[in-house]
C-alpha positions in Angstrom: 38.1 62.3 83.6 37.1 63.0 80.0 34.7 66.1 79.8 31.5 65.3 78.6 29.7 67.6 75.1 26.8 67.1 73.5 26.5 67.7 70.1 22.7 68.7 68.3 22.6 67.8 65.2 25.1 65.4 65.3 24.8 62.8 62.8 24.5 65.3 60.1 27.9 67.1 57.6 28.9 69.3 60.1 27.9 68.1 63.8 29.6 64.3 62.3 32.7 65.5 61.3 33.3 67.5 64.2 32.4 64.5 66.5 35.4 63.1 65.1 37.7 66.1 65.9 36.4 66.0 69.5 36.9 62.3 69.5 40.5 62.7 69.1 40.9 65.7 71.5 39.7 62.9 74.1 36.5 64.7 74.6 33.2 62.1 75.7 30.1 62.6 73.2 26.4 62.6 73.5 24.6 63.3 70.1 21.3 64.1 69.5 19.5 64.4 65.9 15.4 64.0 64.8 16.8 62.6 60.9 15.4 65.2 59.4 18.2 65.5 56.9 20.6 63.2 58.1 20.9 59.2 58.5 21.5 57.0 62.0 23.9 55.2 59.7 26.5 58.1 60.2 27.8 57.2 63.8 28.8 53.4 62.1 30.9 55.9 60.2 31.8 57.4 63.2 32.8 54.7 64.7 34.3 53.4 61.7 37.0 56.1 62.0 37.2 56.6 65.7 37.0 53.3 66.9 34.4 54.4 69.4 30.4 53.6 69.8 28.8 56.9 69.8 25.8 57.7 72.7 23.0 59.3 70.8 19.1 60.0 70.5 16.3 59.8 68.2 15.2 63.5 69.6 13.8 66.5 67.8 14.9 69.7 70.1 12.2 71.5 69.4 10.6 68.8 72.2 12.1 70.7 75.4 11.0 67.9 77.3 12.9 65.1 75.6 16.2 67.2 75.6 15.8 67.6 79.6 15.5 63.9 79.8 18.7 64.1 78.2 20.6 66.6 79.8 19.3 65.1 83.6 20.6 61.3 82.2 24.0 61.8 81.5 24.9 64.5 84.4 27.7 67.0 84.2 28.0 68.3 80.5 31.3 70.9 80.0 29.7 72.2 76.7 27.0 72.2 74.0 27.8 72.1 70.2 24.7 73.0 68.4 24.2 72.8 65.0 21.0 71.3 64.5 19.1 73.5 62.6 17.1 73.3 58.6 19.3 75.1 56.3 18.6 75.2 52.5 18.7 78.5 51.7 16.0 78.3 48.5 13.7 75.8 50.9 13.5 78.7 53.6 12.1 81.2 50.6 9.7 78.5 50.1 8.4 77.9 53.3 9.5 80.2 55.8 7.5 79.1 58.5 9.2 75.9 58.7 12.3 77.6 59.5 11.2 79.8 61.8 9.4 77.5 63.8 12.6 74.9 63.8 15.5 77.1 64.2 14.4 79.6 66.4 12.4 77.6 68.8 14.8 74.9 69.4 17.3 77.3 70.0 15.3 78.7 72.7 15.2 75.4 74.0 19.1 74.7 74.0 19.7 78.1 75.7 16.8 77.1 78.8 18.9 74.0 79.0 22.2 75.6 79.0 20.6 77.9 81.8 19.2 75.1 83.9 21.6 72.8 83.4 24.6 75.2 84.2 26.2 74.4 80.8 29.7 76.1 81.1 30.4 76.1 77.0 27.9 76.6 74.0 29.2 76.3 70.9 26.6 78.2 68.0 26.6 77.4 64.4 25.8 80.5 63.1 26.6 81.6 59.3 27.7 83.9 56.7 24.4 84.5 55.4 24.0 87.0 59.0 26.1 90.0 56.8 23.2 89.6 54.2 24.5 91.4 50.6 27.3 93.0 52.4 29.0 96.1 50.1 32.3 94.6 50.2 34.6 91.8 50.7 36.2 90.4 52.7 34.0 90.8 55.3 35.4 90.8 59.2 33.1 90.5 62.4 32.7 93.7 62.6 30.8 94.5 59.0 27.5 95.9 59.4 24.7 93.4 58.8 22.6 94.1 56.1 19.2 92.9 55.9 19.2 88.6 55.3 18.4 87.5 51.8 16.7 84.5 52.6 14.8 83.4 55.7 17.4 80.8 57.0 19.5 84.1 57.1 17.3 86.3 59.3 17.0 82.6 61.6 20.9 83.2 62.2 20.4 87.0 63.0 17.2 86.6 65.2 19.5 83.3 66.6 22.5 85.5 67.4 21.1 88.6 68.5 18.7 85.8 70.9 21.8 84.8 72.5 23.4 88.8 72.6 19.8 89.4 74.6 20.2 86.0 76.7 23.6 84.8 78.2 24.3 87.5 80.2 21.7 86.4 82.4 23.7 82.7 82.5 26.3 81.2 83.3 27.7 79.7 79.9 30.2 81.2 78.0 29.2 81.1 74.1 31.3 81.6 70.7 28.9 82.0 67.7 30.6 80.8 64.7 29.9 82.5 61.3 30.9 79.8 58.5 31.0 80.0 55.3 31.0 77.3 52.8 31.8 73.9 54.3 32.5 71.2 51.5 34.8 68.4 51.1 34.7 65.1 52.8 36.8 63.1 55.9 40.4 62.2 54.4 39.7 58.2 55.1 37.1 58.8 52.5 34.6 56.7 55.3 32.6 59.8 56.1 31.1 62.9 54.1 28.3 65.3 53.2 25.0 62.6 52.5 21.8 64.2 52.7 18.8 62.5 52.5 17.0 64.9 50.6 18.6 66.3 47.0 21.7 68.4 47.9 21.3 71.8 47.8 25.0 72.4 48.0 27.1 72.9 45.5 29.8 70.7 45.9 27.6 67.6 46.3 25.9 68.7 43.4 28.6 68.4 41.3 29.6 65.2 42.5 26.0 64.0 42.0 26.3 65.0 38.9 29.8 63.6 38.0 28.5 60.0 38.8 25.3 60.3 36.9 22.7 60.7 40.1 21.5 63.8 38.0 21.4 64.2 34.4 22.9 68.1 34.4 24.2 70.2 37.0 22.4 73.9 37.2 24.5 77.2 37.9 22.3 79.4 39.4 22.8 82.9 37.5 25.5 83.5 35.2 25.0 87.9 34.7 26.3 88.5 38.3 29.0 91.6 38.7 31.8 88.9 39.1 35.0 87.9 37.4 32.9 85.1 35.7 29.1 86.2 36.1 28.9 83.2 38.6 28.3 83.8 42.5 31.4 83.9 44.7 31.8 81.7 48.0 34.6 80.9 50.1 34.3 77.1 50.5 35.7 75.9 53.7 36.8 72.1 54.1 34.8 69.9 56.7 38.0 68.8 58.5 39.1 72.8 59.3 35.7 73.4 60.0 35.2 71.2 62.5 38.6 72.0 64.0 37.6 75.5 64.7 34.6 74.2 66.7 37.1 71.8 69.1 39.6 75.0 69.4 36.8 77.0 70.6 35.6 75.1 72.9 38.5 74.0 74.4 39.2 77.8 73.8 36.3 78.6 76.4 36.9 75.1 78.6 40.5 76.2 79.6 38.9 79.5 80.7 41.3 81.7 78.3 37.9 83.3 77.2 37.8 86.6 79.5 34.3 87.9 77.5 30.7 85.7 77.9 30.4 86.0 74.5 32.7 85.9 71.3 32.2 85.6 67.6 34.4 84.6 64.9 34.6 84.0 61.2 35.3 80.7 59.5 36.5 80.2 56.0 39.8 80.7 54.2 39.8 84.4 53.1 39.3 83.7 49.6 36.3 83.5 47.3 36.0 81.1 44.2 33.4 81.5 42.0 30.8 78.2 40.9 32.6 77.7 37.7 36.1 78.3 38.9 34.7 75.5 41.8 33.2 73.2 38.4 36.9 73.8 36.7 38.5 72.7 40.3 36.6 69.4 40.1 37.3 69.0 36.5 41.3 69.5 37.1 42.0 67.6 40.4 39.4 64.7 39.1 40.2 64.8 35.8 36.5 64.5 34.5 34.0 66.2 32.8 31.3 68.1 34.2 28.1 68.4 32.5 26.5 71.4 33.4 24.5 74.6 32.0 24.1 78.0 32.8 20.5 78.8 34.5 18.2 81.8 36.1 19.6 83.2 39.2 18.2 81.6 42.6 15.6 83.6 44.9 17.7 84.6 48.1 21.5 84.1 46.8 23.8 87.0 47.2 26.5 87.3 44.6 29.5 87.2 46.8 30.9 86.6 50.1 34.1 85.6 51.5 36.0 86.1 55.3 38.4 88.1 57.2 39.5 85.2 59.5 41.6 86.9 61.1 40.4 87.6 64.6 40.0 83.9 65.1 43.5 83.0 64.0 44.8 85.7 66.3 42.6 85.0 69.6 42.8 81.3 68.9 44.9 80.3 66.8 43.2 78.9 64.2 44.4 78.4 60.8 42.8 76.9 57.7 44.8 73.6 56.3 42.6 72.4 53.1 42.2 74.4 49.7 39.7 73.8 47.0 41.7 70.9 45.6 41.6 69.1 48.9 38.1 70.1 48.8 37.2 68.5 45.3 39.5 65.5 45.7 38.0 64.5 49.4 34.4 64.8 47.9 34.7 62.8 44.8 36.4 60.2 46.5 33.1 59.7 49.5 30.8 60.3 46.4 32.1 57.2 44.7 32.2 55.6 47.9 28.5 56.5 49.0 27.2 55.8 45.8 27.8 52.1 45.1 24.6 51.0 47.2 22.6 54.7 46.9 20.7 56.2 44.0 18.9 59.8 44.5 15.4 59.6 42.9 
């Protein structure tokens, strides 16, 4: 009998691609997303690629009651995958409240589920952005966090240290995930990062721009203390990404987890800076990008990038995409997604 997840947030970047990794780990899915940022259209995609119809709901989790309704539908659930959460870094500057209200309070509602429910796994997207401006990098799991730069930020710290205060008194094991950059798109080129508001990201940024959705592409700050004055990220590729997030929980499932509660680091232990990401594009692609150099952003931190180490040695994860995979991947779903779609 196939154990049964449910995924928040599922037909957005993340939560969609990593249906598709626990698809072919023979796992049964529930989704559940509001559309906030995201498009019913992506389980066709889904299904496009899996061969399988995916059960999900029009649900906003912030709505504890229509998540019980859920949860008491469908029975047994092994595990909870929850990414659903607002994430824009420069929106959260703007209005903080917003992210507060969403990201905290729905994840109080996922944990009183997981409690009443007797959840076994949760699964918690949690990010980079917890380590604030750290000193140094790479940064491991156990660099102090420094105060968050942005209010999405401090929604991850308050989320994790939420959970810290919480699961002890449950009985679900958790593993928060701190992720850094995800980018790139699904190898069949049938699935990929499509928000319905304008990407904040960089990577569909420059694809935006590359197909002519945008007039010019804006790097945020050029006078930062890095190789190149642009910031420095360690970008991640989707299909990794959601790997990590079927190893886990199957990580947890198979009962090799001996500790409640676990957190790793996700990304590939290197940092690239936006223009060395821009040249990337520009190589692999072999295409112009027009861009210019602009004001740094309210709440970006000049650079970040992993120690993934503890995951690789507790579970034996290992990143297989680089930046070219990254850059090809993208371009190829941006041409793809494009034909029928215009950003305003």
């Amino acid at each position: 009998m196939k154990e049964k997840i449910l995924v928040t947030g599922g037909a957005g970047y993340i939560g969609s691609h990593t249906i598709v990794d626990l698809y072919n780990q023979g796992y049964e899915l529930i989704s559940i997303d509001n559309y906030i940022n995201s498009d019913s259209t992506t389980y066709s995609q889904i299904k496009e690629i899996t061969g399988t119809e995916v059960t999900h709901y029009n649900i906003d989790i912030c709505d504890k009651g229509a998540l019980e309704e859920v949860f008491k539908k469908h029975g047994k659930i092994s595990g909870v995958i929850h990414f659903a959460a607002l994430k824009a870094v420069g929106e959260s500057v703007e209005e903080p409240l917003k992210y507060y209200h969403n990201n905290i309070n729905g994840l109080i509602n996922i944990l009183s589920v997981c409690k009443d429910f007797n959840i076994d796994s949760l699964i918690f997207s949690s990010s980079c952005t917890v380590y604030g401006i750290p000193e140094s990098s790479p940064v491991d799991e156990n660099t102090p966090l420094q105060p968050a730069a942005s209010p999405y930020g401090a929604t991850k710290q308050m989320g994790e240290q939420i959970i810290k205060d919480c699961i002890n008194k449950m009985n679900t094991k958790c593993i928060m995930l701190r992720y850094f950059n995800p980018a790139g798109a699904h190898p069949s080129g049938c699935m990929g990062e499509s928000p319905i508001n304008k990407a904040a990201n960089l990577v569909p940024a420059i694809t935006e721009t590359a197909i002519g959705k945008r007039e010019q592409l804006t790097v945020f700050g050029g006078d930062y203390d890095t190789r190149d004055g642009s910031c420095v990220r360690d970008y991640i590729h989707i299909m990794d990404l959601a790997r990590a997030h079927t190893m886990a929980l199957g990580h947890i499932l198979s009962g090799k987890q001996k500790v409640q509660l676990d957190i790793f680091n996700l990304g590939i232990g290197s940092g690239a800076t936006v223009l060395e990401v821009i040249e990337a594009f520009e190589r692999v692609n072999n295409a112009k990008l027009n861009y210019t150099m602009g004001p740094r952003r309210p709440g970006d931190v000049p650079a970040i990038y992993s120690n993934y180490k503890k995951i690789n040695h507790t579970i034996g994860w290992e990143p297989q995409y680089g930046i070219e995979d990254i850059m090809s991947t993208a371009w190829i779903w941006e041409k793809k997604r494009s034909k029928n779609s215009i950003i305003e």
